[in-house]
C-alpha positions as CSV (number, residue, x, y, z in Angstrom):
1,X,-17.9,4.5,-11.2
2,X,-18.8,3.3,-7.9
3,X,-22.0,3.8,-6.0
4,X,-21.8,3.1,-2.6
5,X,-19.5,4.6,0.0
6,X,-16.8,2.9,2.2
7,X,-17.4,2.9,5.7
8,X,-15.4,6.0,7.5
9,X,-14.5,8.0,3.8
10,X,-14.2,11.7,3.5
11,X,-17.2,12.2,1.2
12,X,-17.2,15.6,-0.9
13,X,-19.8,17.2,-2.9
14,X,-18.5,18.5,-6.5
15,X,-19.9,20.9,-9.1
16,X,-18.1,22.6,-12.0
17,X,-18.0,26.2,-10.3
18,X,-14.1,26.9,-9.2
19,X,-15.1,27.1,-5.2
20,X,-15.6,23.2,-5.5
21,X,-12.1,22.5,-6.5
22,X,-11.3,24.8,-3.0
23,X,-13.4,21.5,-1.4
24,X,-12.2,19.1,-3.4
25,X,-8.2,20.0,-2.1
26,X,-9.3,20.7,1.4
27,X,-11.6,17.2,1.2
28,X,-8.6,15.2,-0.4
29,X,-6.0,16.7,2.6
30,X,-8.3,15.5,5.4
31,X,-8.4,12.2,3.7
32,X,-4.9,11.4,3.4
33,X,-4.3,13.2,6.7
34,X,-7.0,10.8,8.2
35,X,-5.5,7.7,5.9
36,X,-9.0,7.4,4.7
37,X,-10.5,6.7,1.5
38,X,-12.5,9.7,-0.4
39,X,-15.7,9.5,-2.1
40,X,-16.6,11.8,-5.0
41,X,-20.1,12.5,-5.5
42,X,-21.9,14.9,-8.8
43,X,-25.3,14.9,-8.5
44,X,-27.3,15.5,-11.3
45,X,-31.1,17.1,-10.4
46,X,-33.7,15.7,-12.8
47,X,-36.6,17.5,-12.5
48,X,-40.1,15.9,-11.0
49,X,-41.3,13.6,-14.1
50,X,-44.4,12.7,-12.2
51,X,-46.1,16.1,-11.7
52,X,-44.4,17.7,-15.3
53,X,-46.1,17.5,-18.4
54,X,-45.2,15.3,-21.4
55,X,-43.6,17.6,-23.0
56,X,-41.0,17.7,-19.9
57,X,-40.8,14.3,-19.7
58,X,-39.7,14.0,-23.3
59,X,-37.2,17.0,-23.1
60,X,-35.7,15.4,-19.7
61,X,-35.8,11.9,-22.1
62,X,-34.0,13.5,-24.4
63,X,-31.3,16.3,-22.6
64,X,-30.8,14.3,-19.8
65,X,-28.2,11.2,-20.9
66,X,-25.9,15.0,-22.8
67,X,-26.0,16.7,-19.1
68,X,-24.7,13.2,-17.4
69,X,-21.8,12.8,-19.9
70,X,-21.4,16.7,-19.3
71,X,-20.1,15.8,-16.1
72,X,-18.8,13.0,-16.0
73,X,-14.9,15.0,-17.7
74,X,-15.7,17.0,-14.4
75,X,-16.0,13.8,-12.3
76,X,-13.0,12.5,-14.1
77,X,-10.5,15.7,-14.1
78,X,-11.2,16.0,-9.8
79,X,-10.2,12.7,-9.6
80,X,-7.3,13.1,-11.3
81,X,-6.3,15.9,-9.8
82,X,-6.7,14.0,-5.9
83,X,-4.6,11.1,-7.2
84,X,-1.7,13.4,-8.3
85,X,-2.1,15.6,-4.9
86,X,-2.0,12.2,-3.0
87,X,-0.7,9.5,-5.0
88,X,-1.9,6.3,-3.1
89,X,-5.5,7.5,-2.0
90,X,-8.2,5.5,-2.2
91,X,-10.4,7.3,-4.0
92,X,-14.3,6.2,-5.8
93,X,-15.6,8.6,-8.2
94,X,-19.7,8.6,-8.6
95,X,-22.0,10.1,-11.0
96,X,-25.6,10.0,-8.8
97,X,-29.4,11.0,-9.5
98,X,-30.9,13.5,-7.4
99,X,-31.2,16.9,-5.9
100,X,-27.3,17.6,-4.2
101,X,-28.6,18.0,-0.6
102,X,-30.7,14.8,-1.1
103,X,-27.5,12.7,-2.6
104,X,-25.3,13.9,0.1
105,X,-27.6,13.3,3.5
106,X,-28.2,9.8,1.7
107,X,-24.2,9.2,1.8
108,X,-23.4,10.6,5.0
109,X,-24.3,7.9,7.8
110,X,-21.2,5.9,8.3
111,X,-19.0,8.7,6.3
112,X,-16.6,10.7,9.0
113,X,-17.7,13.6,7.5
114,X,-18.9,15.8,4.1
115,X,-17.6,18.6,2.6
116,X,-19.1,20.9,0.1
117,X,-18.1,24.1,-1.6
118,X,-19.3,27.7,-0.4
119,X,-20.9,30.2,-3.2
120,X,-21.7,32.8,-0.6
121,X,-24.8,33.3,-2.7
122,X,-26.7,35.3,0.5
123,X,-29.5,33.7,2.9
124,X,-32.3,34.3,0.1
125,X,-30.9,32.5,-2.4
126,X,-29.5,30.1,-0.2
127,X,-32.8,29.5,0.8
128,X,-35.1,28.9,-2.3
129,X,-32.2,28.2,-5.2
130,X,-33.0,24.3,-6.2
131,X,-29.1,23.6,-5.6
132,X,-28.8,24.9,-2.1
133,X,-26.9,22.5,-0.1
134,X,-25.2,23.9,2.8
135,X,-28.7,25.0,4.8
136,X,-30.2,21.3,4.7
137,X,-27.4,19.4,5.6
138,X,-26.0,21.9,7.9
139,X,-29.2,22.5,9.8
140,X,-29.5,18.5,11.2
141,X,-26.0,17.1,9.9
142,X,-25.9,13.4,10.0
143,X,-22.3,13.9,10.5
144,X,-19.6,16.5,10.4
145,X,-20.3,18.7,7.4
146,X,-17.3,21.0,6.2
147,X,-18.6,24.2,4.3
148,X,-15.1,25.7,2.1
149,X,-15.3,28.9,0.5
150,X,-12.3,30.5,1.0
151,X,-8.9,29.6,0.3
152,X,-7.0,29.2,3.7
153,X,-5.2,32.4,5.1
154,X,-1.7,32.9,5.2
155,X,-0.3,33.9,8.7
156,X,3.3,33.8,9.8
157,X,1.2,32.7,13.4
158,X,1.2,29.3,14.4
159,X,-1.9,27.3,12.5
160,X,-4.8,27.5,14.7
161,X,-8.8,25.7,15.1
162,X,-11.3,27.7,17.2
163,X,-14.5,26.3,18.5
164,X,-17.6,27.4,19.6
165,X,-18.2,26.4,23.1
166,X,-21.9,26.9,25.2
167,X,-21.6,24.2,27.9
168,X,-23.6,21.6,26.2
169,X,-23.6,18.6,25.1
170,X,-23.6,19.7,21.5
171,X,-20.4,22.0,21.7
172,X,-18.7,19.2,23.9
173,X,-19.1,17.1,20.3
174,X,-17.9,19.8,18.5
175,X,-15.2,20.4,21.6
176,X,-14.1,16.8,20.9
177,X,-13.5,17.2,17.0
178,X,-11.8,20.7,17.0
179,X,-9.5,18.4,19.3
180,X,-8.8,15.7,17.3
181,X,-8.9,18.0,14.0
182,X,-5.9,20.8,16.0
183,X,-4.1,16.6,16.7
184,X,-3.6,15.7,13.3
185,X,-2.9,19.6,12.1
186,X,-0.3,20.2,14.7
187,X,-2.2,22.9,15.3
188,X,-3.2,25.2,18.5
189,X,-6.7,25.5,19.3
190,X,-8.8,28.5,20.8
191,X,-11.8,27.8,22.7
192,X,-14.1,30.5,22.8
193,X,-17.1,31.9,24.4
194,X,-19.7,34.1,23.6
195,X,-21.2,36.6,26.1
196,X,-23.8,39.0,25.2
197,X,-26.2,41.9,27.1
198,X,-28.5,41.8,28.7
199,X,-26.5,40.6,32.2
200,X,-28.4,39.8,35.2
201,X,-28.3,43.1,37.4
202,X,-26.5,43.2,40.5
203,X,-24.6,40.5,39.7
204,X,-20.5,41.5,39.4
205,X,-18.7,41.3,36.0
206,X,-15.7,39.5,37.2
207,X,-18.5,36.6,38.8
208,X,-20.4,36.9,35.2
209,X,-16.8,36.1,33.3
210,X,-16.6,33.0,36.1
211,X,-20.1,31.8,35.2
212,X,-18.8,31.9,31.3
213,X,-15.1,30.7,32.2
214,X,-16.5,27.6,34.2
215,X,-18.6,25.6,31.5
216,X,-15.7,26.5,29.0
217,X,-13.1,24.9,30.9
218,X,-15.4,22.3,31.9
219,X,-15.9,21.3,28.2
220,X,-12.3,21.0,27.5
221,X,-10.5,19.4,30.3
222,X,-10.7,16.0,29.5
223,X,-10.4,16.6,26.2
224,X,-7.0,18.3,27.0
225,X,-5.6,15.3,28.8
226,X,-6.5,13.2,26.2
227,X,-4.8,15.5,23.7
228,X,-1.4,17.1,25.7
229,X,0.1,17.6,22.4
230,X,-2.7,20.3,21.2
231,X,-1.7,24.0,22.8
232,X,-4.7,25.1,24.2
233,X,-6.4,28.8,25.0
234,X,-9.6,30.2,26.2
235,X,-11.0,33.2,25.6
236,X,-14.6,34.8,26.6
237,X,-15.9,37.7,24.2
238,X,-19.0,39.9,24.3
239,X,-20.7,40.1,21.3
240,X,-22.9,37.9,19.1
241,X,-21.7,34.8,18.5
242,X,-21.8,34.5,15.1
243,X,-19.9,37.8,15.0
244,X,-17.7,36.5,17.7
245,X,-16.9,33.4,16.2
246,X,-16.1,34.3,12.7
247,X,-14.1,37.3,13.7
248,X,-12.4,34.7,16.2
249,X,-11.9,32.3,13.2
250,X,-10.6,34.8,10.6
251,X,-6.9,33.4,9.9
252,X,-8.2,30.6,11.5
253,X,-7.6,26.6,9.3
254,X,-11.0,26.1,10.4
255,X,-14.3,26.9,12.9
256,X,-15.9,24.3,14.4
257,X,-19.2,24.7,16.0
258,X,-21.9,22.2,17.2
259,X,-25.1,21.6,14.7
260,X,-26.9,23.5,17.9
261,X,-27.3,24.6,21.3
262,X,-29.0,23.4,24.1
263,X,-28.4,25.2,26.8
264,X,-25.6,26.8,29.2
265,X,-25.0,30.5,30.2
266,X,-28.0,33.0,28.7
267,X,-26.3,34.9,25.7
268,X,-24.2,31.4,24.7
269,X,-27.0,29.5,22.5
270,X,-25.5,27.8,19.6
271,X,-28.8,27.1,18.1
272,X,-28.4,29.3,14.5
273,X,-24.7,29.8,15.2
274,X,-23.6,27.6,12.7
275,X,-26.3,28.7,10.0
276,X,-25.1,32.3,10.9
277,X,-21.5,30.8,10.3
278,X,-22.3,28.8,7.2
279,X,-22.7,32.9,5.3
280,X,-20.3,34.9,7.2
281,X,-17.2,32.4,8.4
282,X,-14.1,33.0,5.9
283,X,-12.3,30.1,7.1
284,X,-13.7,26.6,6.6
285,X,-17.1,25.9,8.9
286,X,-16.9,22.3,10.2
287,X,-20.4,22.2,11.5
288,X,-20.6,18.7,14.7
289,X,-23.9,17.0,15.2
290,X,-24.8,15.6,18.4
291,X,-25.5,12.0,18.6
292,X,-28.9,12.4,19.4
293,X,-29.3,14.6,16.2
């Protein structure tokens, strides 16, 4: 099994829970859609030798080699099952050491993107369980990550992206791949806005709209000429914009939002978006990083 990653390839994180094989699929369609190679990655957590006690050390000695050939059928059966989905895929199957989050950052530079399965296991125990994944690499992506943990939904309307748009230079990244993801989809794309209280007094709500309006179609005109064939539409909603957004995205094949936000209209901040996403989206959360992330 190989152990480095091809330049470009759709990397995807794997476990043996069944919202992993949800990833797997969605990972193995964007490769051949992308006519790029994919990269399968378990990684199995030893515990800290250094700091345990002897008696650790000889139990890990001793359990760990059974846990590796545990997985590796797993490894095996999900690369089996991307080879029959897409006969002709390039596709390198690893077995690696280390915490998930720590294997995966570690593979991501050069990679077009990662994806990882969804638990929905709730912000605590997203936060302290030893396996959490999605908060690290989410929070300062070294390139786009791609949360799945819903199957897609079924909607007799034409397939659709949204994204989240603030005016900066984050959500222009995240402008440009919801652009070039909507391109190979043949899909329509919604660009949306979130506006939220409290709004300057005094000031008109028809020139408040404007004020939101103007950065969002600022972000996406050249991004439209570049792209003529992807049907585009704005929209500008009060609210929260995680609530916004995920609402937005419901039957939605994915939402894409920048890593964070850095500035624009009051009310449009990005910055937890995407974190806020990462629990609530039930569509898959394609999460851009800036380049100076």
């Amino acid at each position: 099994m190989g152990t480095s990653v091809e330049r470009g390839a759709v990397v995807v994180g794997l476990d043996a829970m069944p919202s992993a094989r949800l990833a797997l699929a969605w990972a193995a369609d964007e490769a051949a859609r992308r006519r790029l190679p994919l990269h399968l990655v378990i990684a199995v957590d030893a515990p800290d030798l250094a700091d345990g006690s002897a008696e650790l050390s000889t139990l890990w000695t001793s359990w760990g080699p059974a846990i590796r050939a545990a997985y590796a059928p797993v490894l095996e059966e999900a690369r089996d099952f991307t080879v029959q989905r897409h006969p002709g895929l390039t596709v390198v199957a690893e077995l690696a050491n280390g915490s998930p989050a720590e294997v995966l950052r570690a593979r991501a530079p050069g990679s077009s993107m990662v994806v990882i399965g969804s638990r929905h296991r709730g912000v605590v125990r997203e936060l302290f369980s030893r396996e959490a994944v999605g908060l690290p690499l989410v929070a300062h992506p070294p390139c786009p990550v791609v949360v799945v943990g819903e199957p897609e939904q079924v909607t007799h309307e034409r397939p659709h992206l949204v994204v989240g748009v603030d005016g900066s230079a984050v959500s222009t990244e995240a402008v440009r791949f919801a652009f070039e993801e909507a391109a190979f989809r043949d899909a329509r794309l919604i660009a949306v806005s979130a506006w939220q209280p409290p709004f300057p007094s005094g000031v008109p709500m028809d020139v408040l709209e404007q004020e939101v309006l103007r950065p969002l179609a600022e972000s996406t005109a050249g991004w439209r000429d570049k792209y003529p064939q992807v049907e585009l539409r704005h929209e500008i909603i009060r609210g929260h914009p995680v609530q916004v957004l995920t609402e937005a995205a419901e039957y939605a094949l994915a939402l894409v939002v920048g890593s964070r936000g850095l500035g624009g209209f009051p009310g449009l901040l990005l910055g937890s978006v995407s974190q806020g996403a990462l629990h609530h989206a039930r569509c898959p959360l394609i999460v851009v990083p800036h380049h100076a992330d």
